[in-house]
C-alpha positions in Angstrom: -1.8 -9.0 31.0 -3.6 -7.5 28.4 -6.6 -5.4 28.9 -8.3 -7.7 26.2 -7.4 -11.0 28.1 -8.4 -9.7 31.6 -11.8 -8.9 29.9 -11.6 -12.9 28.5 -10.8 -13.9 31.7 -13.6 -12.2 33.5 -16.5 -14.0 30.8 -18.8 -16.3 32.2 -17.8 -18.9 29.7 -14.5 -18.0 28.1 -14.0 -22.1 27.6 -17.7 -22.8 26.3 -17.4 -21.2 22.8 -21.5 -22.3 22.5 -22.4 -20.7 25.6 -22.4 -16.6 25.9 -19.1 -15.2 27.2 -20.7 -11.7 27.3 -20.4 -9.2 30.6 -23.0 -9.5 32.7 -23.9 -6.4 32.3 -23.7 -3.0 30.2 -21.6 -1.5 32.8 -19.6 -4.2 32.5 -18.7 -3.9 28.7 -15.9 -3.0 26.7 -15.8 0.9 25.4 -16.1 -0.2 22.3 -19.3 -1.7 23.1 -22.0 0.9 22.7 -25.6 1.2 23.6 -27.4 0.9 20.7 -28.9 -2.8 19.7 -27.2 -4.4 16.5 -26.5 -8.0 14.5 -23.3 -9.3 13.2 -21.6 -11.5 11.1 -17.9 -12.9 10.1 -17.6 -14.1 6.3 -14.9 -16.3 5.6 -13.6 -16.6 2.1 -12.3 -19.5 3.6 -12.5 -21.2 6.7 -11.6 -24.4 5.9 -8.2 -24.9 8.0 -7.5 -25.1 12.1 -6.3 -21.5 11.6 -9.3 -19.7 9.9 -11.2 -22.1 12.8 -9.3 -20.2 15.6 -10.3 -17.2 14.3 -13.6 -17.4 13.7 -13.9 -18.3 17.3 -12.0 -15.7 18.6 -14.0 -13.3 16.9 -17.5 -14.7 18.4 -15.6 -14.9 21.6 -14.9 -11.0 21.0 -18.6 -9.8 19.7 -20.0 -11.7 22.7 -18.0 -9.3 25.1 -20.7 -6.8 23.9 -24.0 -6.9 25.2 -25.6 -5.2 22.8 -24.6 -7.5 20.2 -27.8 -9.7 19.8 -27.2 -12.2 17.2 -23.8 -13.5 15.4 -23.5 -15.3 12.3 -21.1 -16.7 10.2 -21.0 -17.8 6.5 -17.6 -19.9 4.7 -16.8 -19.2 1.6 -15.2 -22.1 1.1 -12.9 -21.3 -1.1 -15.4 -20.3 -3.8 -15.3 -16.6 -4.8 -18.9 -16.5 -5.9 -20.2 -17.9 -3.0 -18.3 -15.5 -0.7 -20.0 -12.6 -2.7 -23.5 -14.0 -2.8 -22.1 -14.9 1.7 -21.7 -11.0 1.6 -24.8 -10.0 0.4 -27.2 -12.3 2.0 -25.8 -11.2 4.9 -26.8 -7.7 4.6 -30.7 -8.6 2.7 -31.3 -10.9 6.1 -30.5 -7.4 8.3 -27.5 -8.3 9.3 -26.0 -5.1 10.6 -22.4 -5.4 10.5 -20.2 -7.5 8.8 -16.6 -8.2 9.1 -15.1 -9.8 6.3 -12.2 -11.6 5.4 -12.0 -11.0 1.8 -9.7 -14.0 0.7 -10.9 -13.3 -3.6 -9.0 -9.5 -2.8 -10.1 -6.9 -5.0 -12.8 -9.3 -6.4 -15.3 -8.9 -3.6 -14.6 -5.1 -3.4 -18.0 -4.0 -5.7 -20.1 -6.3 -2.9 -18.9 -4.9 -0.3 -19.4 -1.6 -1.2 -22.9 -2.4 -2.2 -23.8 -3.4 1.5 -22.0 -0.4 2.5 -23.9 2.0 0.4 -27.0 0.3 1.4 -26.0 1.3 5.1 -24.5 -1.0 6.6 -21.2 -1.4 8.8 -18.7 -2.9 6.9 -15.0 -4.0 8.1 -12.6 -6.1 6.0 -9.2 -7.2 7.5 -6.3 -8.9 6.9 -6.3 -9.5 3.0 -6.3 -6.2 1.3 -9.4 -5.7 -0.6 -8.7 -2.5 -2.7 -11.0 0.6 -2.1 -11.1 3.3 0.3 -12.9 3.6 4.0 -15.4 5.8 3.8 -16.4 4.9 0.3 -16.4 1.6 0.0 -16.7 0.4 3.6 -16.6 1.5 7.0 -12.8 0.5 8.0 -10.3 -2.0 6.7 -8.1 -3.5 9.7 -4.5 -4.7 8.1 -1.7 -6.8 9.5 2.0 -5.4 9.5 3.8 -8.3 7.8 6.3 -5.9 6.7 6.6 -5.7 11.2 6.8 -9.8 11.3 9.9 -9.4 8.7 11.2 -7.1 10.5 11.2 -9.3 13.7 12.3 -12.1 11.9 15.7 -10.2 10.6 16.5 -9.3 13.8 16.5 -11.7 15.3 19.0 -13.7 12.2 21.1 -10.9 12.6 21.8 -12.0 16.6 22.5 -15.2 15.9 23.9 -14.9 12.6 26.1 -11.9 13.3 28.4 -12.2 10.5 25.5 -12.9 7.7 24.6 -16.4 6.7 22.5 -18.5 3.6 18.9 -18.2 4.2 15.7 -19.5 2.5 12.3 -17.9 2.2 9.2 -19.6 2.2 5.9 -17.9 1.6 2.4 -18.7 0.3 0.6 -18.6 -3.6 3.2 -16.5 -6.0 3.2 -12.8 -5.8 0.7 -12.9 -2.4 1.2 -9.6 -0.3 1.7 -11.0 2.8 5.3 -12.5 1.6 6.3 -9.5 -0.2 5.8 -7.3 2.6 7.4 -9.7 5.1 10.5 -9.4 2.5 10.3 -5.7 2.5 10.8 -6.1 6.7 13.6 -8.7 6.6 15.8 -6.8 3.7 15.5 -3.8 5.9 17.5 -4.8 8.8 19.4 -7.3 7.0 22.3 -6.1 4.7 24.1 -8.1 1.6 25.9 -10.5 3.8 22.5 -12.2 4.4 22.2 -14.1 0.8 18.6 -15.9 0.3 19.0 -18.9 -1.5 15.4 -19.1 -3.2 13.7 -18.1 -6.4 13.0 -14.2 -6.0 10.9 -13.1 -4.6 10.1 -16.4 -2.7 9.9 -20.0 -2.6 5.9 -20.9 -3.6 4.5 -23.1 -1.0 0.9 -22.1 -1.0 1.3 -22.6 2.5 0.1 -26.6 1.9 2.8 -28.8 3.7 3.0 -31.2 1.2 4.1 -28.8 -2.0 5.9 -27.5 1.5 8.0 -30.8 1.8 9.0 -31.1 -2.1 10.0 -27.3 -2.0 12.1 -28.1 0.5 13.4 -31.4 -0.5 14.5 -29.4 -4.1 16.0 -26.9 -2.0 18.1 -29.1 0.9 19.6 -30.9 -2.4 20.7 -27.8 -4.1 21.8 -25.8 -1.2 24.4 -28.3 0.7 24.3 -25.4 3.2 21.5 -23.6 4.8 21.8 -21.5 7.9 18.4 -20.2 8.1 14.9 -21.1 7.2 12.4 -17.7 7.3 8.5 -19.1 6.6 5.5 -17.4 7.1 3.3 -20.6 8.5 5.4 -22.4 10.7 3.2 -25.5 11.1 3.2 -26.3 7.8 7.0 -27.2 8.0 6.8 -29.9 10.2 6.2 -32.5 7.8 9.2 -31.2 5.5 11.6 -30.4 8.1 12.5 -34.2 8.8 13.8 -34.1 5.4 17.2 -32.9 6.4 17.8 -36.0 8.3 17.8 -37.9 5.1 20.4 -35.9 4.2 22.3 -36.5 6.8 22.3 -32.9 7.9 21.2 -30.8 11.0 17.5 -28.6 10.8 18.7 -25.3 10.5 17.6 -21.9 12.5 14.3 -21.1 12.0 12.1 -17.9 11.7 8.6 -18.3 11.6 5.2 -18.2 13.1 4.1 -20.2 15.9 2.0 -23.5 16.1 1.4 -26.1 18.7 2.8 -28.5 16.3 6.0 -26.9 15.7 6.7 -26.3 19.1 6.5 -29.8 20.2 8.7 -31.1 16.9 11.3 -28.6 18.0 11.3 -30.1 21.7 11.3 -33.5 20.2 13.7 -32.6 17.8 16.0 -29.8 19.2 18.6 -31.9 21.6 19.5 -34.2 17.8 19.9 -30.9 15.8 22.0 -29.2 17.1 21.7 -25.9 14.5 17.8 -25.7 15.1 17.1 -22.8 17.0 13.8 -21.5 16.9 11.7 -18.2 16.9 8.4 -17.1 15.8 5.4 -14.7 15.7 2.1 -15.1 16.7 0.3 -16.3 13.6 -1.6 -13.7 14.0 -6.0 -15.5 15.0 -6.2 -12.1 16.9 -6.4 -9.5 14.0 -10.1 -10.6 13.9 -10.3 -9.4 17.3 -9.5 -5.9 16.3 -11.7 -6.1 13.5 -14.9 -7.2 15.6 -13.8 -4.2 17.8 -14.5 -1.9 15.4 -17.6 -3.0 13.6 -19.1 -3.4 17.0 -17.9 0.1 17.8 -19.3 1.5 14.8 -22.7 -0.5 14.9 -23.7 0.6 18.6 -22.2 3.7 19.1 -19.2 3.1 20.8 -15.6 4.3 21.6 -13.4 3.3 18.4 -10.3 1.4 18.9 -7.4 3.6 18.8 -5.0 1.0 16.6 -6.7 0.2 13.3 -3.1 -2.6 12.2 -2.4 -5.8 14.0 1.1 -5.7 14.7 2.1 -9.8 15.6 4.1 -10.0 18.4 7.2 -11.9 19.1 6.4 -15.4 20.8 8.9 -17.9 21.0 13.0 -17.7 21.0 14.9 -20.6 21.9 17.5 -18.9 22.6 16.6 -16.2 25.0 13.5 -18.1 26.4 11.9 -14.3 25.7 9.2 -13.7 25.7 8.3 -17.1 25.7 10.6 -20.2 25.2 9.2 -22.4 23.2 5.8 -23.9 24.1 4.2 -27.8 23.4 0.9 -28.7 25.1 1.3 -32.5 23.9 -1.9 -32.9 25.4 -4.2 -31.2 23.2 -4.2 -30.9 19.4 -1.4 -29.7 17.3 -3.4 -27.6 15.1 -3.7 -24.7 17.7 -1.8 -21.6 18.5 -0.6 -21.0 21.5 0.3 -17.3 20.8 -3.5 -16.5 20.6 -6.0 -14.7 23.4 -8.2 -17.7 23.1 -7.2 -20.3 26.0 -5.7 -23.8 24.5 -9.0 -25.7 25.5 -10.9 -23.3 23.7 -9.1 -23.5 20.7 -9.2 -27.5 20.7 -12.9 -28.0 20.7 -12.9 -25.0 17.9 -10.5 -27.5 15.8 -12.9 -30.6 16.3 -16.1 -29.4 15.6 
């Protein structure tokens, strides 16, 4: 168990999102929790999804481990780059004193947030890369090691594809980072014997199952065979994955990130389809986690986190059952993630609100 969970564990309310999950008291507190008295906020570029949900409560659930955090907030972008700039610097002119951001608008939201930095205050993108340098432009920037998840995902193809195999890559919006680095990872440990069927670098989805299902649909009529599938959002396969039934052919392996969904569509699925083994990734709600960690640190004076990249661990493999076989709580919602620190219940009120 994770240092991070037992600390979850131990909060008064780790289930009740609404009510404080903080220590009860200062000895009690992380050691990135310092003494000194400070705000914060998450800004979402967007938060409209279950996933960007997930995370924005695993980061309250995080910044309320800290005592002397006395007030969180939380602005959505909604998908408007404007309005996540004008998010960012409200933020900072109500006195907010730390922000975390997840700068969705990339580069475009760099001169804002390095006019709340300037001004003072504690400023910690993560995840999207924003441009810019810490210490000039912000306090920190927490990443993700995609290129790690490709790498993950190649080996394990390469144990159950020993001899190579056809594969097809699915990412998000053309040219996004995320799916070029998750290439980088997979070509390194996979050699030319591993041909990828799609459009280089990747087949567009923008991560939206339904352009999801027709992507696939084009590519199950082109390709008559398909060993693997390798996507970055599980989840939003399930609705496309069916498809191969119509064409009277087995769902192939495949290599992705985790989802409540998926995992009960492969248990339903798995004993009919004989080729669909399955492993995945945590999808990765806990990066904000880190990020919190450090704002906090830096806002009241304490200990810095020693990792500043989220590296996504392996979750589920069908066919080892390690570290995980794969998981289905049929009883709550399937937009949740089982991979993250935030307990299932948790993460089902988060997705209903």
């Amino acid at each position: 168990m994770t240092s991070l969970k037992k600390a979850l564990l131990s909060a008064a309310a780790v289930i009740a999102l609404g009510a404080a999950s903080a220590p009860a008291s200062a000895a009690d507190a992380p050691s990135w929790c310092g003494p000194k008295k400070a705000t914060l906020a998450l800004l979402d570029g967007f938060g409209g999804n279950s996933w960007r949900q997930v995370t924005t409560a695993s980061g309250k659930q995080t910044a309320e481990l800290c005592p002397s955090i006395t007030k969180y907030e939380y602005a959505d972008g909604q998908g408007n780059t404007q309005k996540a700039i004008s998010d960012i610097k409200s933020m900072a002119a109500k006195g907010v004193d730390a922000l975390v951001v997840f700068g969705d608008a990339g580069p475009a939201v760099l001169p804002a947030l390095t006019q709340v930095y300037k001004a003072g205050k504690v400023v910690v993108p993560y995840r999207v890369d924003v441009g810019g340098k810490a210490g000039v432009n912000y306090t920190k920037f927490i990443g993700a090691s995609f290129k790690n998840d490709g790498v993950n995902w190649g080996n394990w193809i390469k144990g159950i594809l020993p001899k190579g195999g056809n594969l097809l890559f699915l990412s998000g919006p053309a040219g996004n980072s995320q799916g070029l680095d998750e290439l980088a990872g997979l070509k390194s440990v996979l050699g030319d014997n591993y041909k990828f069927l799609n459009p280089a670098p990747f087949d567009v989805t923008n991560w939206d199952p339904s352009l999801t299902q027709q992507v696939l649909t084009a590519e199950i009529s082109k390709n008559p065979k398909i060993d693997v599938i390798v996507s970055d959002f599980g989840p939003s396969l399930v609705g496309a994955l069916p498809e191969f039934k119509k064409f009277n052919r087995s769902i192939p392996a495949l290599a992705t990130s985790d989802g409540n969904s998926l995992g009960c569509f492969w248990t339903e699925n798995h004993a009919s389809n004989p080729d669909f083994k399955l492993f995945t990734v945590a999808t990765g709600n806990d990066n904000v986690r880190l990020a919190v960690e450090w704002a906090v640190a830096s806002a009241t004076g304490g200990k810095l986190p020693s990792d500043d990249i989220f590296k996504a661990p392996e979750f589920e493999n069908s066919v080892t059952g390690k570290p995980h076989p794969v998981e289905c709580r049929k009883d709550l919602p399937g937009a949740i993630y089982l991979s993250s620190e935030l307990p299932p219940e948790a993460q089902a009120k988060a997705v209903s609100k």
